[in-house]
C-alpha positions as CSV (number, residue, x, y, z in Angstrom):
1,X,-1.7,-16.1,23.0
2,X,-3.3,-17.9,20.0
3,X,-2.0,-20.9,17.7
4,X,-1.8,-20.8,14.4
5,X,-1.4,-24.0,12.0
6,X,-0.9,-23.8,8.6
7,X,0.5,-25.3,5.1
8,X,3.4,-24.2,3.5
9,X,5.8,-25.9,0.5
10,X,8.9,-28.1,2.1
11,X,11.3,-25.5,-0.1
12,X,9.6,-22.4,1.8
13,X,10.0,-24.0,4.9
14,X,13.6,-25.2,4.5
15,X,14.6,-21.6,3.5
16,X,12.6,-19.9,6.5
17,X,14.3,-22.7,8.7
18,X,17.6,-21.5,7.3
19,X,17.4,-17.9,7.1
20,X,16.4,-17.5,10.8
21,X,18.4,-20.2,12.4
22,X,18.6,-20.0,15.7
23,X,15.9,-17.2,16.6
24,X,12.5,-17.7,17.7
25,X,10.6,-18.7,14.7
26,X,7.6,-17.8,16.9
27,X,8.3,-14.6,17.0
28,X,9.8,-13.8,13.9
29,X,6.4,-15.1,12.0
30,X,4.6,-12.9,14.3
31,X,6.4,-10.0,13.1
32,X,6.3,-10.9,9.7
33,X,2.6,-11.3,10.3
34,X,2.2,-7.8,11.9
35,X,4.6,-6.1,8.8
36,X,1.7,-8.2,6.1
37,X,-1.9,-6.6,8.3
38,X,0.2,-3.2,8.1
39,X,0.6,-3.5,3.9
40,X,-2.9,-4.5,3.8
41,X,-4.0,-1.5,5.6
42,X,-2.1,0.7,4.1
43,X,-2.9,-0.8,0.6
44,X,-7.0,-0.7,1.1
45,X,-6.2,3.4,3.0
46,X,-4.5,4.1,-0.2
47,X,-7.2,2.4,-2.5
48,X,-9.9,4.4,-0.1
49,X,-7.8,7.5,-1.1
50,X,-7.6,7.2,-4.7
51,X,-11.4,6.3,-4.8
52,X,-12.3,9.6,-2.9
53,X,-9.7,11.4,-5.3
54,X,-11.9,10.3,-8.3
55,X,-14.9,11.5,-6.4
56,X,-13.9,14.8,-6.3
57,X,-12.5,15.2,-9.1
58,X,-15.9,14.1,-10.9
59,X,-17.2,16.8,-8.7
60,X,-14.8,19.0,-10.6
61,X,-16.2,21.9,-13.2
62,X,-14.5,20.7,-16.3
63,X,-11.9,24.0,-17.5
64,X,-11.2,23.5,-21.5
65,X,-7.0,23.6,-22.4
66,X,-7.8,26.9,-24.1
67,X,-8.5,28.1,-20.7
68,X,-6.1,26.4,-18.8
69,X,-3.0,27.9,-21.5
70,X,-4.9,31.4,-20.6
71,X,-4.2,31.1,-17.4
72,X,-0.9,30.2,-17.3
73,X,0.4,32.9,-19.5
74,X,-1.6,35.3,-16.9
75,X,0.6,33.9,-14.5
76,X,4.1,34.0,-15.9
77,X,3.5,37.4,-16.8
78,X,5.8,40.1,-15.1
């Protein structure tokens, strides 16, 4: 198991103290640390996905809103 030391300001640290007294801070930052590498992943996966959305969208034929109206009344017709 590793060690981590770091900084943080006295308020952040009186409020952590107080809203997990009496647990296992160990174990609670841990988890909290685990929750943060899971957002990040998920926000650079959803960063990835948007980038390959733009990709193929540039790959896209352009369709003019003449054509786009045509083909919805095509479709809504009996």
């Amino acid at each position: 198991m590793a060690t981590v030391n770091f900084s943080v300001p006295d308020d952040v640290k009186a409020a952590f103290n107080a809203a997990y007294q009496g647990q296992n801070k160990s174990a609670v930052i841990a988890g909290l640390m685990r929750e943060a590498v899971d957002r990040a992943i998920r926000k650079q996966q959803h960063h990835q996905a948007i980038a390959d959305i733009l990709v193929l969208r540039g790959q896209m034929p352009t369709v003019s809103a003449e054509a786009i109206r045509a083909a919805r009344d095509e479709l809504r017709q009996p």
